[in-house]
C-alpha positions as CSV (number, residue, x, y, z in Angstrom):
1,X,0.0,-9.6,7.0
2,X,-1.4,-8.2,3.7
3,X,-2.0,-9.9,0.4
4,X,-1.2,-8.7,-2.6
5,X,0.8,-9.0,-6.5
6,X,3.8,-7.5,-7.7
7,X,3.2,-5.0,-10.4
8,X,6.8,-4.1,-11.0
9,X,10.3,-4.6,-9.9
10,X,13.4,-3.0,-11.4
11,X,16.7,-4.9,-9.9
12,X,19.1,-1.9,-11.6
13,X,17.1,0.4,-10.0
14,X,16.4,-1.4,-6.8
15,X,13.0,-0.9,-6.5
16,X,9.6,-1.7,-7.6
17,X,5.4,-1.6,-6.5
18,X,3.1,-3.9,-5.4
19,X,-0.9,-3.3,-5.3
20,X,-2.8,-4.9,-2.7
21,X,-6.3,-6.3,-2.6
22,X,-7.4,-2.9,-2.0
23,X,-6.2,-1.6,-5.1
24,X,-3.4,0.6,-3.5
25,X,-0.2,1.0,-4.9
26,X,3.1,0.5,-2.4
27,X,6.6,1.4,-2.8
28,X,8.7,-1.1,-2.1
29,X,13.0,-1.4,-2.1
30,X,15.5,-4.3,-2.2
31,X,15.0,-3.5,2.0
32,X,11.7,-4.6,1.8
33,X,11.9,-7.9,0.9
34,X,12.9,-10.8,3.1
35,X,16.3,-12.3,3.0
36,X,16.7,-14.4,0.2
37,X,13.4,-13.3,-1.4
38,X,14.3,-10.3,-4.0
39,X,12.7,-11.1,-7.2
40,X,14.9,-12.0,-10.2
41,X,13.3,-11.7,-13.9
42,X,9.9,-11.0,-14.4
43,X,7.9,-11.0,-11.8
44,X,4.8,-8.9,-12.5
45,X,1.3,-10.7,-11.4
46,X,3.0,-13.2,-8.6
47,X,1.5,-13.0,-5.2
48,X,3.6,-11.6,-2.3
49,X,2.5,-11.0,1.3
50,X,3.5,-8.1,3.3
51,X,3.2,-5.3,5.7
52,X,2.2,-2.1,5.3
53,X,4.7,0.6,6.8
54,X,4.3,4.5,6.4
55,X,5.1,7.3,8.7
56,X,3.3,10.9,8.4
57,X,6.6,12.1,6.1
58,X,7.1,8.6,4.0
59,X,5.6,7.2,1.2
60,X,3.3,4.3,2.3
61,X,5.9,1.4,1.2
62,X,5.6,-2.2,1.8
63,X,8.1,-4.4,4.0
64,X,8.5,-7.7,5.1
65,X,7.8,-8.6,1.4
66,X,7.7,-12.9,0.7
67,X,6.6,-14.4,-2.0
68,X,3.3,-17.1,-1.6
69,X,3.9,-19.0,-4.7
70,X,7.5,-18.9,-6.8
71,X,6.4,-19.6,-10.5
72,X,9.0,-20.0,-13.2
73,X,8.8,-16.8,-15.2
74,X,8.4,-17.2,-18.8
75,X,11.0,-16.2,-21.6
76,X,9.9,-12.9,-23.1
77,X,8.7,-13.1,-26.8
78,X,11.0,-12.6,-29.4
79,X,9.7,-9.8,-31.6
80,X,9.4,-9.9,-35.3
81,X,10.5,-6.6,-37.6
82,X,7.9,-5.4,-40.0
83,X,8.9,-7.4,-43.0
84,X,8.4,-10.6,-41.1
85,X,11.8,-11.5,-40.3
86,X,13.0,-12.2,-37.0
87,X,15.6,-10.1,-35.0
């Protein structure tokens, strides 16, 4: 098993990257991940473990994808127009 943090995952899209302690990006799908364990909200920065799958014609990808620790994701920030008022 690898180590490694979730850069990205898109759940319209169904897909997403991970980097691993080697600084490699992977691909990874809603196929990767274990059952039960597809990310939901942000998710960028938590720590996953996985396995590293690639054939000669693939992009290396990772599978078997679980998170270590599940944190409770923040709201996002609510953004303030220029004339200081809020949206």
């Amino acid at each position: 098993m690898m180590r490694g943090e979730m850069l990205w995952y898109n759940a319209d899209k169904r897909h997403g990257y991970i980097r691993t302690e080697n600084d490699e990006r992977l691909f990874v799908d809603e196929s990767g991940f274990r059952d039960g364990e597809l990310p939901t909200g942000r998710c960028k920065g938590m720590t996953v473990m996985f396995e590293r799958s690639a054939t000669d014609a693939e992009t290396p990808r990772a599978v078997d994808v679980h998170f270590v620790e599940i944190v409770e994701q923040r709201r996002a920030r609510l953004r303030h127009a220029r004339g200081g008022t809020s949206i």
